[in-house]
N, C-alpha and C positions, 0 to 999 in steps of 0.2 A: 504493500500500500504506500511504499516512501514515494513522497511527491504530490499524491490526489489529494484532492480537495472535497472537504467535506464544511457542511453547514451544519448545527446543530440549535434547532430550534427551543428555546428552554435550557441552556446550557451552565447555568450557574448553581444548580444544586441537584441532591439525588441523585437517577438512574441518567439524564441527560449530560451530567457532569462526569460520570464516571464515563460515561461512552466518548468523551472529549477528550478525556485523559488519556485513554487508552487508543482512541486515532492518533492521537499525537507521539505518542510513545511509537506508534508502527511507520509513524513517517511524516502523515499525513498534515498536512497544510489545514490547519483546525478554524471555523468560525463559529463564536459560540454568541446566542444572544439572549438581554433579560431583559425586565422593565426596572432593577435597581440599579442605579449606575455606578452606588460605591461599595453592593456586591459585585454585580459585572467588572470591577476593577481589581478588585481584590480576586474572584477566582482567577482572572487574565494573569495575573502577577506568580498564585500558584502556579498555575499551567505553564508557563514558561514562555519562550520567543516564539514558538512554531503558532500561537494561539491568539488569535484578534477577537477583541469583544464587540458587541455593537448593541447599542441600547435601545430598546424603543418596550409601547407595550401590544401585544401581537393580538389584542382584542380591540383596539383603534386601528379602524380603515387608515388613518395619514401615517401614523406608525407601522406601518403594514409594508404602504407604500413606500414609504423613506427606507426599511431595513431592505427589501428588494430594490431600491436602486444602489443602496451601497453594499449590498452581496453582488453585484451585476459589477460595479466598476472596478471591486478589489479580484473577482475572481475571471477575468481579461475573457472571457467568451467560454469560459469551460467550465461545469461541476462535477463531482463524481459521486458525492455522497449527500442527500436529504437525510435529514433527522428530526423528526417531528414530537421531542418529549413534552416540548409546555402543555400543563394541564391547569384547570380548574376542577378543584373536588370539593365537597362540602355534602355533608347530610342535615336531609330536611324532608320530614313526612310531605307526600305528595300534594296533601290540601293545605298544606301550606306554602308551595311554590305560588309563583306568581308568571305570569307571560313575558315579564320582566329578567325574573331570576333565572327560567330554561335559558329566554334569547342570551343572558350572559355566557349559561353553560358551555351553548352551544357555539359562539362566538369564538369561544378561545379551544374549547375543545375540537371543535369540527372544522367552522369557516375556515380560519385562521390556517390550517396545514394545509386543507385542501388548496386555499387562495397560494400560498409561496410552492404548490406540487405545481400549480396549471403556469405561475408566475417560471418557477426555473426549467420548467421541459426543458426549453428547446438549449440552455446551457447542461439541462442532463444528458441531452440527447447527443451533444458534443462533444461528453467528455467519456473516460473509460472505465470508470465505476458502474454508472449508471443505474445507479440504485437508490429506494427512497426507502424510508423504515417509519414506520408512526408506530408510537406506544401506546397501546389498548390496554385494556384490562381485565378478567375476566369475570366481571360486571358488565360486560357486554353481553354474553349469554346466560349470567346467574347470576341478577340483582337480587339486593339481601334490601332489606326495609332499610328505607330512608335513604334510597341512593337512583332515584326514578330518573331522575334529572340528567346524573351525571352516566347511569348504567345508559341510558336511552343515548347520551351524544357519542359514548364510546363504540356503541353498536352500529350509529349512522356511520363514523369513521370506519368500521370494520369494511362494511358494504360501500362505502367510497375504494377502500383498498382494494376491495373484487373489480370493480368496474374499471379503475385505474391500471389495474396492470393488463386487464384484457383488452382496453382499447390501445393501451402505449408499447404494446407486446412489441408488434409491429417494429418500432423504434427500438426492440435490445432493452430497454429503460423495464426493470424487476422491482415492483411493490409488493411490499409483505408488513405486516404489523406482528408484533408482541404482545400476548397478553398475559400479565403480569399476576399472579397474587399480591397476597401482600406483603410489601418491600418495606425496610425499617430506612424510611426516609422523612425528611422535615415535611412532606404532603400530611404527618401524622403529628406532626407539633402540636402542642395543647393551646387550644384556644381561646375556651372557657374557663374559671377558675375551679369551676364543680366538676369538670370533666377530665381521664383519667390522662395520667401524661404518655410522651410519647414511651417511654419503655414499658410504664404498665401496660399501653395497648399489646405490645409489640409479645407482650405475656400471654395476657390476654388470647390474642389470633395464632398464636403458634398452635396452640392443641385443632386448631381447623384444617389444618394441612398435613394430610396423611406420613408426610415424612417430619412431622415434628417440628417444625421449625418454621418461621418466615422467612422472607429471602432477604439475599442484602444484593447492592447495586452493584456487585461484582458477579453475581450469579446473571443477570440482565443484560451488562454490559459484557459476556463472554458471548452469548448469542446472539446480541445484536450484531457482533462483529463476523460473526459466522455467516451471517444475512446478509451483510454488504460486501463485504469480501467477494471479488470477480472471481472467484473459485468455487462459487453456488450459483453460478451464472445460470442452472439450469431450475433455481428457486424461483417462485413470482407466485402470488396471490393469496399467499400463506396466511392463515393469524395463527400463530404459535404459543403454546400454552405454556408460560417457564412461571411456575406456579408452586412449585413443590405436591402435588398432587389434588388441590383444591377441588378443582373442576372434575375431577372423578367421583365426589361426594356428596 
């Protein structure tokens, strides 16, 4: 992978951060992007020289737009690698959603990768990766109560990722997603003050997953790289279950 270029959408913490690390570590020419800009600085400064940050928030249309012309001007006409991890998660019984609070969900969860897939084709389509990756979850096929919102935008993404890889087939250009259990990432930070913290979750959810344990962003980021990697050139429309056994239960 020394040389390619990869974008990664969501890049400054969790499962998106680890998969930035580990591009870079195999070569890769790394862009990572967030909406804080003195975390966006500070992972950039972890990650090292091979890694440019770019800041914007990927649920604003102008922000959207601004991050796709400055991924278009630093990366000279080529991409190799899409990475689509920014998420919005949050529980909340269905009757108390709003038309509001889905279009948010759905905003950052769905529009938003979709918008930078149709935005960099034609720099995927140029370059020798050619591969896009979005992070699902598998709340896309077994929402658990209080997760309607966000199980429903990860399932439209999933069926985005069918459609996408079978019409850009054509073009060489391979979509697949991940669908995650549950990963011991700051998606799990404590919010409320009555509510349990992240390690207690992390206690918590481990007896749900048949092999004992939840996952951490290195178990995530070893498949993701399996996925993009031009050496599964013959992968496309996959959603891949790295779960620890969740979704067999």
């Amino acid at each position: 992978m020394k040389g390619l270029k990869a974008v990664i959408v969501g890049g400054t913490s969790g499962i998106g951060l680890e998969i930035a690390r580990q591009l870079d570590q195999q070569g890769c020419k790394v862009i990572i992007t967030g909406r804080d800009e003195l975390k966006l600085k500070k992972k950039v400064q972890e990650l090292g020289d091979g890694v440019l940050g770019m800041c914007g928030d990927i649920a604003q249309e102008k922000d959207r737009a601004r991050l796709t012309e400055q991924v278009r001007f630093n990366c000279d006409g080529t991409l190799d690698f899409l990475v689509v991890s920014a998420a919005r998660y949050e529980t909340k019984p269905l009757l108390d959603e709003t038309d509001e609070s889905v279009l948010e969900m759905f905003q950052t969860n769905v529009i938003s990768g979709v918008f930078f897939a149709r935005q960099f084709h034609e720099l995927l389509k140029a370059g020798k990766g050619k591969s896009i990756l979005f992070l699902s979850s598998t709340l896309s096929t077994k929402p658990v109560f209080g997760t309607s919102a966000y199980s429903a935008s990860k399932a439209a993404l999933d069926s985005f990722v069918s459609s996408m890889a079978l019409e850009w087939a054509p073009d060489h250009i391979r979509v697949n997603s991940i669908q995650p259990g549950v990963v011991d990432t700051p998606i799990h930070d404590q919010r409320l003050e009555n509510e349990p913290t992240r390690q207690e979750k992390m206690v918590q959810f481990a007896d749900f997953h048949p092999l004992g344990r939840v996952g951490e962003v290195t178990d995530v980021a070893r498949a993701a790289l399996f996925l993009l990697d031009p050496n599964s050139s013959w992968i496309t429309g996959i959603k891949m279950p790295i779960d620890g056994g969740i979704s067999l239960v």
